[in-house]
KESEKE-853355 format. One record per residue (C-alpha): x, y, z negated; residue in three letters. Coordinates in nm, 2 decimals, always signed. Example, Ala and Ser with C-alpha at 12.3 -4.5 7.8 and 13.67 -1.06 7.14 Angstrom:
<rs>
[r [+1.23,-0.45,-0.78],"ala"]
[r [+1.37,-0.11,-0.71],"ser"]
</rs>
This chain:
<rs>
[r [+3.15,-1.01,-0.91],"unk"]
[r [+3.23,-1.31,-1.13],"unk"]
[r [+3.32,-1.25,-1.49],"unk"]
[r [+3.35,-1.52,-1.77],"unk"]
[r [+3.11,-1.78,-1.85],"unk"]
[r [+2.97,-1.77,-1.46],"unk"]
[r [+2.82,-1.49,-1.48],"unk"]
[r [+2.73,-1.26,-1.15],"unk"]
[r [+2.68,-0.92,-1.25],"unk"]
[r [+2.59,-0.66,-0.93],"unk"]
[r [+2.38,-0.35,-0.82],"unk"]
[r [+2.05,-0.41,-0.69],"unk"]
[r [+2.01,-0.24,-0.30],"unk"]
[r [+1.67,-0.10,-0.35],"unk"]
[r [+1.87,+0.23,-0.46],"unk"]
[r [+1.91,+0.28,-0.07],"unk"]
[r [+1.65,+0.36,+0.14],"unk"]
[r [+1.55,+0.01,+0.36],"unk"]
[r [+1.25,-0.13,+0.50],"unk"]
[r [+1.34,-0.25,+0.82],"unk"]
[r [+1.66,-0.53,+0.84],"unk"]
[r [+1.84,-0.31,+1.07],"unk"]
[r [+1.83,-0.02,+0.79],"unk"]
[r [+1.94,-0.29,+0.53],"unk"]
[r [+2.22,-0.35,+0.69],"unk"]
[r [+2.31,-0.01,+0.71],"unk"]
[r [+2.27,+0.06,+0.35],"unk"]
[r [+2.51,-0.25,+0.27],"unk"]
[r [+2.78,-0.12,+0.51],"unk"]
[r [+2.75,+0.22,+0.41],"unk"]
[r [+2.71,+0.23,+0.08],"unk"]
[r [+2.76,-0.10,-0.10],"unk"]
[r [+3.13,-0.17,+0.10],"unk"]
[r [+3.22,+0.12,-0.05],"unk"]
[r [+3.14,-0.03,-0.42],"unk"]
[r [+3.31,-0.35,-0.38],"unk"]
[r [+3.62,-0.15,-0.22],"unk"]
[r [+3.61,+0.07,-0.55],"unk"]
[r [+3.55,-0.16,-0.80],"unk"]
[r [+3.59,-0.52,-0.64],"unk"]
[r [+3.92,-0.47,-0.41],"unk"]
[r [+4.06,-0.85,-0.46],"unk"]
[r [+3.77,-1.04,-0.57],"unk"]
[r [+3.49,-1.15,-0.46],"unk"]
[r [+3.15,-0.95,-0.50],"unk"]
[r [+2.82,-0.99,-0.54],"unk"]
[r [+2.56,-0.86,-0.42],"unk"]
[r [+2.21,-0.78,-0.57],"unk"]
[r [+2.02,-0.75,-0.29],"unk"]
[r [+1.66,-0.61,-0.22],"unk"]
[r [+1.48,-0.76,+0.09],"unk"]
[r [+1.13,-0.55,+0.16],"unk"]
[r [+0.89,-0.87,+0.36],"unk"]
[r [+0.92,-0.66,+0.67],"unk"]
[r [+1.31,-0.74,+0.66],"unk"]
[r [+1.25,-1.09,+0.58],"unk"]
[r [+1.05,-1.19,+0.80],"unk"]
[r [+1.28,-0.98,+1.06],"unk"]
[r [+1.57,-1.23,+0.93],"unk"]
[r [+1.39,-1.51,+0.90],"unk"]
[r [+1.25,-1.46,+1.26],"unk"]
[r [+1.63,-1.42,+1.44],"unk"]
[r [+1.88,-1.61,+1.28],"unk"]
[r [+2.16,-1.47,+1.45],"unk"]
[r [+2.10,-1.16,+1.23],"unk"]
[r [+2.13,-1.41,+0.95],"unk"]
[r [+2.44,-1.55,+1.11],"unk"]
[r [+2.56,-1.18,+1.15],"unk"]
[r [+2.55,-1.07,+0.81],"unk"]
[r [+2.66,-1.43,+0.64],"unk"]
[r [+3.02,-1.39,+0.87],"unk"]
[r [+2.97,-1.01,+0.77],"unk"]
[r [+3.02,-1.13,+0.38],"unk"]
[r [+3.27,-1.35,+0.48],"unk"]
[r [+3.51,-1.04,+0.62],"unk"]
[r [+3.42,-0.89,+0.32],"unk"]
[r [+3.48,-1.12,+0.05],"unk"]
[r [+3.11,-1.06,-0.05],"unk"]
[r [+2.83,-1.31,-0.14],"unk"]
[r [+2.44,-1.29,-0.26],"unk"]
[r [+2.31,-1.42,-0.57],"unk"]
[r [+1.99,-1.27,-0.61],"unk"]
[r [+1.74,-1.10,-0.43],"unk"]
[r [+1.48,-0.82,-0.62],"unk"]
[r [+1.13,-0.90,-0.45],"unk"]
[r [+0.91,-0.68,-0.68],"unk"]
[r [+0.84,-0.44,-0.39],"unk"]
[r [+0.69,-0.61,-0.11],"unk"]
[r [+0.64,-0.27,+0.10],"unk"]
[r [+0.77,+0.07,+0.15],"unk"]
[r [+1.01,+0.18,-0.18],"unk"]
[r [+1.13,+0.53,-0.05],"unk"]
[r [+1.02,+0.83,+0.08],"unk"]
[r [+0.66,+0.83,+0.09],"unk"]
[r [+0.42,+0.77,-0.21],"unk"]
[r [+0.48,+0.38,-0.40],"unk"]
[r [+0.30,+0.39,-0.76],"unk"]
[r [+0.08,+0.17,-0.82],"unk"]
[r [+0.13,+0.02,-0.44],"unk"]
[r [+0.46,-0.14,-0.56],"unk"]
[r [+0.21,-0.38,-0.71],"unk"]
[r [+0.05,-0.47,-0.38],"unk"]
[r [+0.02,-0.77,-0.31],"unk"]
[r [+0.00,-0.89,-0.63],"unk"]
[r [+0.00,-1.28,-0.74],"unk"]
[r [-0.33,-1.35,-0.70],"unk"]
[r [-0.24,-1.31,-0.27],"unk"]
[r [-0.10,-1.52,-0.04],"unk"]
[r [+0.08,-1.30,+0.12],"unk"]
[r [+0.28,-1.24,-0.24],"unk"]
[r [+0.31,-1.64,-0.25],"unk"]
[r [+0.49,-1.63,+0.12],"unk"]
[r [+0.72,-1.37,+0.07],"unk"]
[r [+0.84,-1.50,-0.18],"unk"]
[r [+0.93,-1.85,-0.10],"unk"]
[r [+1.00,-1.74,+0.25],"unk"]
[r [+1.27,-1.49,+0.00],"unk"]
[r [+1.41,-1.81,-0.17],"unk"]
[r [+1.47,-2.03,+0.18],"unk"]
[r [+1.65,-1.71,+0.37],"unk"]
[r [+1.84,-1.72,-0.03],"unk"]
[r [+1.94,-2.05,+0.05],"unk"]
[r [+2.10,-1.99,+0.37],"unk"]
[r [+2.24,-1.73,+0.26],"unk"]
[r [+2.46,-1.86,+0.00],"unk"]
[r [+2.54,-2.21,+0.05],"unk"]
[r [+2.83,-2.21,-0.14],"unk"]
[r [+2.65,-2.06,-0.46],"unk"]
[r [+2.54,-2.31,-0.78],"unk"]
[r [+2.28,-2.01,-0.91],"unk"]
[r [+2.01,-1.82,-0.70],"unk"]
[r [+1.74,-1.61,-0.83],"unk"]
[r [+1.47,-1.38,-0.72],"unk"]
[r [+1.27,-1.11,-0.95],"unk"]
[r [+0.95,-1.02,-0.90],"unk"]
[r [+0.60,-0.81,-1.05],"unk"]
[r [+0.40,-0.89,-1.40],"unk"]
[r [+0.17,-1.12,-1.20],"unk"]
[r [-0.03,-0.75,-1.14],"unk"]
[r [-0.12,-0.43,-1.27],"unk"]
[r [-0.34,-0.40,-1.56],"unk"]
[r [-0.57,-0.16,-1.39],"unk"]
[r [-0.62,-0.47,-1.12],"unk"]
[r [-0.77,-0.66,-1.36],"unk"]
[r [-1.15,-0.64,-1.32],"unk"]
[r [-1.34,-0.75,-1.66],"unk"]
[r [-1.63,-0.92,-1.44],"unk"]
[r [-1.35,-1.14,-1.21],"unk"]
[r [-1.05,-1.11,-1.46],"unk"]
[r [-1.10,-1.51,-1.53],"unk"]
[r [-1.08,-1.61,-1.16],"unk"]
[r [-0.77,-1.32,-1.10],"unk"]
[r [-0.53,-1.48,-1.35],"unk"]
[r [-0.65,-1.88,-1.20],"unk"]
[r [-0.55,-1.72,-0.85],"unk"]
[r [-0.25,-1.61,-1.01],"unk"]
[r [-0.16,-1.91,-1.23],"unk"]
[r [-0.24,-2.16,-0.89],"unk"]
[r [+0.00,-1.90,-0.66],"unk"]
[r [+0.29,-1.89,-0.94],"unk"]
[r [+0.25,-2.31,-0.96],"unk"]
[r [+0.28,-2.35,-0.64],"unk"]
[r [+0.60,-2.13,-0.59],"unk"]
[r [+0.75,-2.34,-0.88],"unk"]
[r [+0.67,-2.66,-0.62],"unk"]
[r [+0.85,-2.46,-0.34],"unk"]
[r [+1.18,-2.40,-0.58],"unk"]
[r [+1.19,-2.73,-0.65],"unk"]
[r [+1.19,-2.88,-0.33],"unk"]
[r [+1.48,-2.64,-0.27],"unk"]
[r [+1.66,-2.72,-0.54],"unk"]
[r [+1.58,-3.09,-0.51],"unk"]
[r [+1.72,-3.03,-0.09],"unk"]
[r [+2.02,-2.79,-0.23],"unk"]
[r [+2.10,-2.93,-0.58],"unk"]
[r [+2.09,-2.54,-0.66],"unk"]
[r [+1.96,-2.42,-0.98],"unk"]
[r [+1.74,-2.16,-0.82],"unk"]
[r [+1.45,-1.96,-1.03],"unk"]
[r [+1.21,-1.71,-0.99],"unk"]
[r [+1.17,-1.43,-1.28],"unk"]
[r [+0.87,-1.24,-1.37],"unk"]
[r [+0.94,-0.85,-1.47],"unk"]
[r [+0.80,-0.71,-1.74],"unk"]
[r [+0.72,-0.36,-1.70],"unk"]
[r [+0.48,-0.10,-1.87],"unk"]
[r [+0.17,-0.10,-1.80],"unk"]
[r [+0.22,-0.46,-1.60],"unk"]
[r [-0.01,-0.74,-1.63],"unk"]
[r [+0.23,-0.82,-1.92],"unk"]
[r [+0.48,-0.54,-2.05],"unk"]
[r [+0.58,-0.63,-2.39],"unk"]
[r [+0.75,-0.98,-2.51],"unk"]
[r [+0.46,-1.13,-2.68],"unk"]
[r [+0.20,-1.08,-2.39],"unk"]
[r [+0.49,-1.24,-2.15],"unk"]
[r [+0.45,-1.57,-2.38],"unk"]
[r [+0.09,-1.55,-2.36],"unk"]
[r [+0.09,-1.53,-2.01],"unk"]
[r [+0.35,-1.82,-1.99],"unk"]
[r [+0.13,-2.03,-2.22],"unk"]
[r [-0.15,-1.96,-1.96],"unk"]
[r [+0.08,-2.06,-1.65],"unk"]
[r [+0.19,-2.39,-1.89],"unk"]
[r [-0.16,-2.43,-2.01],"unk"]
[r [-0.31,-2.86,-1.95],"unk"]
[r [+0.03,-2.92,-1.78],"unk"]
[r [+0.20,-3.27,-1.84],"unk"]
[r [+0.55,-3.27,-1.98],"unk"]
[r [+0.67,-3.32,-1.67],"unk"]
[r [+0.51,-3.04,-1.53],"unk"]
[r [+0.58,-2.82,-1.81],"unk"]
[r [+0.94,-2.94,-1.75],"unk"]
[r [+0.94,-2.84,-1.41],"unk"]
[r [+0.80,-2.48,-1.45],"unk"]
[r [+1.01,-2.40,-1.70],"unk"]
[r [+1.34,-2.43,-1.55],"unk"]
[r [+1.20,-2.30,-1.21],"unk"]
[r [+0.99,-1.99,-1.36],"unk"]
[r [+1.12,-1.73,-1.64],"unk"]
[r [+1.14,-1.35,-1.68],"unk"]
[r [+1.34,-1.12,-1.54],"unk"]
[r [+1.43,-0.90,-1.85],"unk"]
[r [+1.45,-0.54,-1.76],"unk"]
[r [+1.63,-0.35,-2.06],"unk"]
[r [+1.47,+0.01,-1.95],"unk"]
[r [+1.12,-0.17,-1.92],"unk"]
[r [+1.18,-0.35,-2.26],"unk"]
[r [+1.32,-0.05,-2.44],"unk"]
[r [+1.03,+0.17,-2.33],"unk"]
[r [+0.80,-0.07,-2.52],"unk"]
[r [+0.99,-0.04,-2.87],"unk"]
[r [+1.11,-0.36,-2.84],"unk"]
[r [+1.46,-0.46,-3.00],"unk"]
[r [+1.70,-0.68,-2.80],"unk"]
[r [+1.72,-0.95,-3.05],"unk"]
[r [+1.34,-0.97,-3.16],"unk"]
[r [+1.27,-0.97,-2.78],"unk"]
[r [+1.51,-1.22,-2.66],"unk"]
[r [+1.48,-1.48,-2.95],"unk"]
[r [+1.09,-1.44,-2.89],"unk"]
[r [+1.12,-1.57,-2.55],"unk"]
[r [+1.40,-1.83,-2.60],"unk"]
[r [+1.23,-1.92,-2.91],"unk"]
[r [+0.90,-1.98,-2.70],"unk"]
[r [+1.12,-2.17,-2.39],"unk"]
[r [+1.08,-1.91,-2.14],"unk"]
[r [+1.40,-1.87,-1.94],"unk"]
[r [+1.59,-1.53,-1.91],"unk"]
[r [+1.62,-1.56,-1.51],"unk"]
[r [+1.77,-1.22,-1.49],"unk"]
[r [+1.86,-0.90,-1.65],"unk"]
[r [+1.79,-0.57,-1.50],"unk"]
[r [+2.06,-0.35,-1.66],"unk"]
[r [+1.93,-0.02,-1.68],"unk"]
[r [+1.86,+0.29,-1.87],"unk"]
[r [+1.53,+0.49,-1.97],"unk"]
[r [+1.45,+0.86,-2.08],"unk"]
[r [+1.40,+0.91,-2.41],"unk"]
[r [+1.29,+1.23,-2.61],"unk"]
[r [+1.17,+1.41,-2.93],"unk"]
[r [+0.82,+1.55,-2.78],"unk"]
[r [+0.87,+1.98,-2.86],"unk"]
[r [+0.79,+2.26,-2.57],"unk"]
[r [+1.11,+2.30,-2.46],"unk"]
[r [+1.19,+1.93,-2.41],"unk"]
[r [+0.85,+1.85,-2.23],"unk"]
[r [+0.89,+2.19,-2.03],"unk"]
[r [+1.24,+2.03,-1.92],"unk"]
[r [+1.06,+1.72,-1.87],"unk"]
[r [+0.82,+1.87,-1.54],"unk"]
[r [+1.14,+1.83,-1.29],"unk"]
[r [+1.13,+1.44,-1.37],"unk"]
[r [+0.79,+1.43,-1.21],"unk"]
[r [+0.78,+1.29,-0.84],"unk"]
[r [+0.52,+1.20,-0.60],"unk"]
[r [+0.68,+0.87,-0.52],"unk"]
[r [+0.70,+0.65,-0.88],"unk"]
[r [+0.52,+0.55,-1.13],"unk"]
[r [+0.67,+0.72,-1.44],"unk"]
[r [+0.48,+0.54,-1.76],"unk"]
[r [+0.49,+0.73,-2.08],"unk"]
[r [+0.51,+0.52,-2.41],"unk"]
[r [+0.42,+0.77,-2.76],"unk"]
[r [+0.55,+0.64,-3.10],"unk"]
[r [+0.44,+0.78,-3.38],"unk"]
[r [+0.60,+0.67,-3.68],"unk"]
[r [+0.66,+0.30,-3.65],"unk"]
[r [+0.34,+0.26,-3.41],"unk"]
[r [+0.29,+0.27,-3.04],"unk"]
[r [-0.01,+0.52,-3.03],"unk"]
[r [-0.02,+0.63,-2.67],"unk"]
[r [+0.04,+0.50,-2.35],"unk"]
[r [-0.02,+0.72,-2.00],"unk"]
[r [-0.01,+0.58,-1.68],"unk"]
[r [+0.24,+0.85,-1.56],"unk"]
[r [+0.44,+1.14,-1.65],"unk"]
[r [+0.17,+1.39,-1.58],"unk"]
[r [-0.11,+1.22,-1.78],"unk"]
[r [+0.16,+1.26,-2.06],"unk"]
[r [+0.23,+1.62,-2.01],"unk"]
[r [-0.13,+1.69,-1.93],"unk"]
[r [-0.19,+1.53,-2.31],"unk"]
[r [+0.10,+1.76,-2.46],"unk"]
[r [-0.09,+2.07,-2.34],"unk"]
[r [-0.40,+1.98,-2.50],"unk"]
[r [-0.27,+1.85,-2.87],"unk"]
[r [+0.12,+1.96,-2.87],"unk"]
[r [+0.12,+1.92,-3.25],"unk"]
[r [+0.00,+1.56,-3.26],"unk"]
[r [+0.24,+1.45,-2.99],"unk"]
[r [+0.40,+1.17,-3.21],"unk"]
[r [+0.75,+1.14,-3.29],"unk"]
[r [+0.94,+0.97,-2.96],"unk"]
[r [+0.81,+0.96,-2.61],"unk"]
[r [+1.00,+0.67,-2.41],"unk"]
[r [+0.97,+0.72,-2.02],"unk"]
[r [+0.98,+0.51,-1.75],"unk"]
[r [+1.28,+0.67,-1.53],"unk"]
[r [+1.55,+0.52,-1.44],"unk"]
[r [+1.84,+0.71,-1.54],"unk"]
[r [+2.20,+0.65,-1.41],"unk"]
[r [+2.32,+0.39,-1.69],"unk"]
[r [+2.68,+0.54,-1.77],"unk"]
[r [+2.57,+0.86,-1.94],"unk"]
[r [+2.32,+1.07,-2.16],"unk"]
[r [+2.08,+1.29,-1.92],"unk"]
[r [+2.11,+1.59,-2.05],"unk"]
[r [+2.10,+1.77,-2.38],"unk"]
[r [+1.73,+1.77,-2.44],"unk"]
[r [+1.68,+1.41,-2.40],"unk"]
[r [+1.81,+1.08,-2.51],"unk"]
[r [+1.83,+0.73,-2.31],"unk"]
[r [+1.81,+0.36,-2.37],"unk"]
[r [+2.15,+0.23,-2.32],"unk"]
[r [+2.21,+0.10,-2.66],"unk"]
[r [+1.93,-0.18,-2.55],"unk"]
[r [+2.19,-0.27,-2.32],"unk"]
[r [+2.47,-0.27,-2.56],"unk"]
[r [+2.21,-0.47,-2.81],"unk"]
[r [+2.18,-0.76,-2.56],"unk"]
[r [+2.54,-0.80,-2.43],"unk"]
[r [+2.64,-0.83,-2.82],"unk"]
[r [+2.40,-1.11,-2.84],"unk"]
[r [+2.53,-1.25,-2.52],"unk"]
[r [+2.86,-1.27,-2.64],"unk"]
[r [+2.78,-1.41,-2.98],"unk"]
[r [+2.59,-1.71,-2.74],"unk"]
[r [+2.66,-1.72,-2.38],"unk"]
[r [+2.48,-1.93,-2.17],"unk"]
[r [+2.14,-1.83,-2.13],"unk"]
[r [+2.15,-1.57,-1.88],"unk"]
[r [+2.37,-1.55,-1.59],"unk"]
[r [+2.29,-1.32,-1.33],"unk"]
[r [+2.32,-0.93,-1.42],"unk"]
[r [+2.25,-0.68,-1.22],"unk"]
[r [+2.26,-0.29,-1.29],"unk"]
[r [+1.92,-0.14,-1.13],"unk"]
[r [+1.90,+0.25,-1.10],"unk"]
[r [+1.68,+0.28,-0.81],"unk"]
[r [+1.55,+0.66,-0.87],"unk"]
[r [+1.90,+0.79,-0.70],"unk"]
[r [+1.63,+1.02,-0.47],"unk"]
[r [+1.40,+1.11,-0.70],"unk"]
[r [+1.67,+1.21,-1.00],"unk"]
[r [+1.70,+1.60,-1.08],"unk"]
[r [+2.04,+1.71,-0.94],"unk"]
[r [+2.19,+1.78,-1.24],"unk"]
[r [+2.24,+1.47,-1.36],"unk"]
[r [+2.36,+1.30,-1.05],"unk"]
[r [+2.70,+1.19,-1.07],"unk"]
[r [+2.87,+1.29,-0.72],"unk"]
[r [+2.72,+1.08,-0.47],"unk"]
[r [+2.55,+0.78,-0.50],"unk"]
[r [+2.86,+0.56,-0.47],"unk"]
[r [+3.04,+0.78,-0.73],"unk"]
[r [+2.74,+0.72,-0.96],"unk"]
[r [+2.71,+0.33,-0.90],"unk"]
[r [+3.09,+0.31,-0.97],"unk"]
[r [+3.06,+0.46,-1.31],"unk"]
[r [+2.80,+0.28,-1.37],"unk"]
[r [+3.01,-0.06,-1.28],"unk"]
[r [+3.29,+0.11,-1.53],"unk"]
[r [+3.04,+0.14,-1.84],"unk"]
[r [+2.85,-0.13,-1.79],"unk"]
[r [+3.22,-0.35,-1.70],"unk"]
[r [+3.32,-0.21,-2.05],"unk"]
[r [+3.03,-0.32,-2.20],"unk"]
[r [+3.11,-0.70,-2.15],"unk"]
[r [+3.45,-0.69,-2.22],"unk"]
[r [+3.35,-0.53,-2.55],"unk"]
[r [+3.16,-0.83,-2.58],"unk"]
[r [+3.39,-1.09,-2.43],"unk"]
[r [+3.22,-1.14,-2.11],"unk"]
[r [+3.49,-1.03,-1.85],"unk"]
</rs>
């Protein structure tokens, strides 16, 4: 939907289940109709949409389908803004970890799906000024190989240059203002602010100012505030870091993460967040220090068992929970990040304008904090985070 000062807020898709176009389509026809009839009825709404490259290439490959769902928004008074194309492959039901980084940006095949992502954009929405896409960190720190690390990030660096070349013949072609944004996310090549301006300076690095010019208004983050939050970051420090450094904010994942005081029962309650599916990073604080990352919720728990009594004082998890209410009454979540960054939004719109709420772990979440169904969750979710900006003079 539009709210004030053009900004797109939406849901992203990758909460249903879809790897194939046809099952896509279903998701947005099952599910996502029922959003916009709920909280959308006489506007206009948009859609965040997740394309795996199995469905692109299915769309790109028949462009009746493409015809088909374009006259499909149409009847529906629906359009796309952005397009989440972090996971390349598989997202539900069988095991994704550390494959949701696969390819990563030193490939290829991350390269094509992604500009192939931004020309099936394009078509798309011919009638939108603004069109972004999300993506991975670059990689995941455990791709990084100390003996190649120096060719990995040129591979990298060359791949992400030569997307920016593709978005700008687009947007020369469209007269869009279309941009690609780089997640952050823990444990990520780069998963706090100030390793996202290093990498940028890298990216930027022997660059004319033309060049510099170009990337820059073709290439920024995607801020997610769950990822962010997780790493003790605070929305303000965070966001005039990366405006103060001229990276764009492309997009904001709105979203929520588990928070907790570590003690036996809490961390006992914790086991039923485990899955065999995600990647659940654990970040300790102890004091005002970081002191402890684990790759997953089970190296965490694993930890407690050993040395319960110097567990640190906060453990921030990476798990999605639904955005419009505290988990339970053992643990905490992030929201106020979100809260933190609309206020600063408000205070100076402008430099963010797509939004889009992301609780993808609808499967994977214990049953007692599921709100109804999953359409009954993403609707309260629209109502809080709606709320939100009108706090804040945004809608």
């Amino acid at each position: 939907m539009r709210l004030l000062h053009d900004i797109d807020l939406g849901y992203c898709t990758n909460i249903h289940r879809g790897e194939t176009w046809a099952e896509t389509f279903a998701g947005l026809r099952d599910y996502t109709n029922q959003v916009r009839q709920r909280v959308c009825p006489n506007d206009r709404y948009g859609i965040g949409l997740r394309l795996s490259a199995f469905a692109a290439r299915e769309l790109a490959d028949d462009r009746s389908q493409l015809d088909d769902f374009r006259a499909w928004m149409d009847r529906n008074d629906s359009y796309v803004f952005t397009i989440n194309g972090f996971p390349f492959g598989t997202f539900h039901g069988s095991r994704v970890k550390e494959q949701v980084y696969v390819p990563d940006w030193t490939t290829p095949e991350r390269l094509a799906y992604t500009t192939q992502l931004f020309d099936l954009l394009v078509d798309l929405a011919p009638d939108e000024k603004s069109l972004s896409v999300s993506t991975l960190p670059g990689s995941f720190k455990e791709f990084i190989r100390p003996e190649t690390e120096g060719e990995q990030l040129s591979a990298m660096v060359k791949n992400l240059r030569a997307c920016v070349d593709h978005i700008e013949a687009l947007r020369e072609k469209t007269g869009k203002d279309l941009h690609l944004g780089l997640e952050p996310e823990p444990l990520g090549l780069f998963e706090t602010t100030p390793e996202t301006v290093e990498f940028f300076g890298r990216v930027l690095e022997g660059c004319s100012a033309d060049e510099s010019e170009r990337i820059s208004r073709n290439l920024g983050v995607n801020y997610d505030t769950c990822h962010l939050a997780i790493e003790y970051e605070e929305p303000a420090e965070a966001i005039g870091r990366l405006r103060d450094a001229g990276v764009r904010i492309s997009k904001v994942h709105l979203s929520s993460a588990l928070r907790l005081e570590p003690g036996d029962e809490a961390v006992k309650r914790l086991e039923a967040f485990q899955d065999e599916i995600y990647l659940h990073q654990v970040v300790v604080r102890n004091g005002s220090e970081v002191t402890e990352r684990f790759r997953d919720l089970s190296d965490a728990l694993s930890w407690y068992k050993d040395s319960p009594d110097g567990a640190g004082d906060e453990w921030r998890v990476h798990f999605h929970v639904p955005i419009h209410a505290q988990p339970e009454a053992l643990f905490a979540d992030t929201r106020d990040h979100i809260s933190g960054l609309l206020a600063l939004l408000g205070k100076d719109p402008g430099w963010c304008s797509h939004f889009e709420m992301e609780t993808y772990t609808w499967e994977v979440l214990p049953v007692e904090i599921r709100t109804g169904d999953v359409v009954d969750q993403l609707v309260a979710e629209y109502d809080w985070c709606l709320g939100e900006f009108r706090t804040n003079q945004l809608a």
